[in-house]
C-alpha positions in Angstrom: -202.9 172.4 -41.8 -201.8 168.8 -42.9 -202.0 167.7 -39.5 -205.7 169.2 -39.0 -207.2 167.1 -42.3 -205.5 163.8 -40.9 -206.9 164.6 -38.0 -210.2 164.7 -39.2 -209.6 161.8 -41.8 -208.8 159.4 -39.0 -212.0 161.0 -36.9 -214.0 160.4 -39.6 -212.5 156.2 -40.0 -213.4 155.9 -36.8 -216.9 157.3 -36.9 -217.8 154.7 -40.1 -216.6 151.8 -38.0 -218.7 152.7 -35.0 -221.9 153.5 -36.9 -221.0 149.9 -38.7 -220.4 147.9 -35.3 -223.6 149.9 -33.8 -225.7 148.7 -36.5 -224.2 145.1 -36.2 -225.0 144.7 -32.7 -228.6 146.2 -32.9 -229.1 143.8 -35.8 -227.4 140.7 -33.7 -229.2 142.0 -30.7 -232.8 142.5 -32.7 -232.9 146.1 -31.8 -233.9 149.1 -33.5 -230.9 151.2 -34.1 -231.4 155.3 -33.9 -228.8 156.9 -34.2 -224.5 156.9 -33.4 -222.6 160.5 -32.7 -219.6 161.5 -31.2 -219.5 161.8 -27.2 -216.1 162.2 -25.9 -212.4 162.1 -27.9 -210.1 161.0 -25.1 -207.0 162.8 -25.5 -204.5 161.8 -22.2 -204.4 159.5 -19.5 -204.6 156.2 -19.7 -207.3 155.8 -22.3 -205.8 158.7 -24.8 -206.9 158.2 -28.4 -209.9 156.6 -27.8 -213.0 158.1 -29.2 -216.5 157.4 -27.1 -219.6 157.4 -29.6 -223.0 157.2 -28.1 -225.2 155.0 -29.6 -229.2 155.6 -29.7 -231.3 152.4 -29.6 -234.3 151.3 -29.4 -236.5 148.1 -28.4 -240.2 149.5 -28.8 -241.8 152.6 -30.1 -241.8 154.0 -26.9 -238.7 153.3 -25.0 -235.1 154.2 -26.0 -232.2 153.5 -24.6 -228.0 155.2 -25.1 -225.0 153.2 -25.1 -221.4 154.0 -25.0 -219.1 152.1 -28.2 -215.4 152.9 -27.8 -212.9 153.0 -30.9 -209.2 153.3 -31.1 -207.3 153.5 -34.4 -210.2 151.8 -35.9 -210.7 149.3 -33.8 -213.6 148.6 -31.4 -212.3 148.6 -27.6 -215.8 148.0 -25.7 -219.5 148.5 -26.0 -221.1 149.5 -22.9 -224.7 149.0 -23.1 -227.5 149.9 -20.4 -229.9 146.7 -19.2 -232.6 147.5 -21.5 -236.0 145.7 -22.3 -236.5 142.5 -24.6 -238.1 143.2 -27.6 -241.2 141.2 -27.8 
């Protein structure tokens, strides 16, 4: 049981610092952020404990676009953003 709420503690740490790097970058970026939720928890292989949020953006009312922002232990590993349309 101890090992299931740490678990989810550290789940949850990395969640805050993805929504806060998501809304950084939409801000540095002049985007529109959405919305941030968990994709993929990557648990072996060569990218195990990485966590793969997708991030919901947009540049006009009608257009929106998803990216990929990767966290390990807290730390951001790589945004992966589609080409996507300047906002005007």
């Amino acid at each position: 049981l101890i090992c299931i709420v740490i678990g989810f503690w550290r789940i949850r740490a990395n969640a805050e610092v993805a929504r806060t790097v998501a809304q950084q970058y939409c801000k540095k970026h002049e985007l529109i952020f959405v919305s941030i939720h968990r994709h993929k928890i990557h648990l072996l292989g060569q990218h195990s404990g990485e966590i793969d949020y997708l991030m919901s953006f947009t540049t006009a009312p009608d257009v929106a676009y998803e990216g990929v922002i990767t966290i390990k232990k807290q730390r951001l590993i790589r945004i992966d953003i589609p080409v996507f349309r300047e906002p005007d």
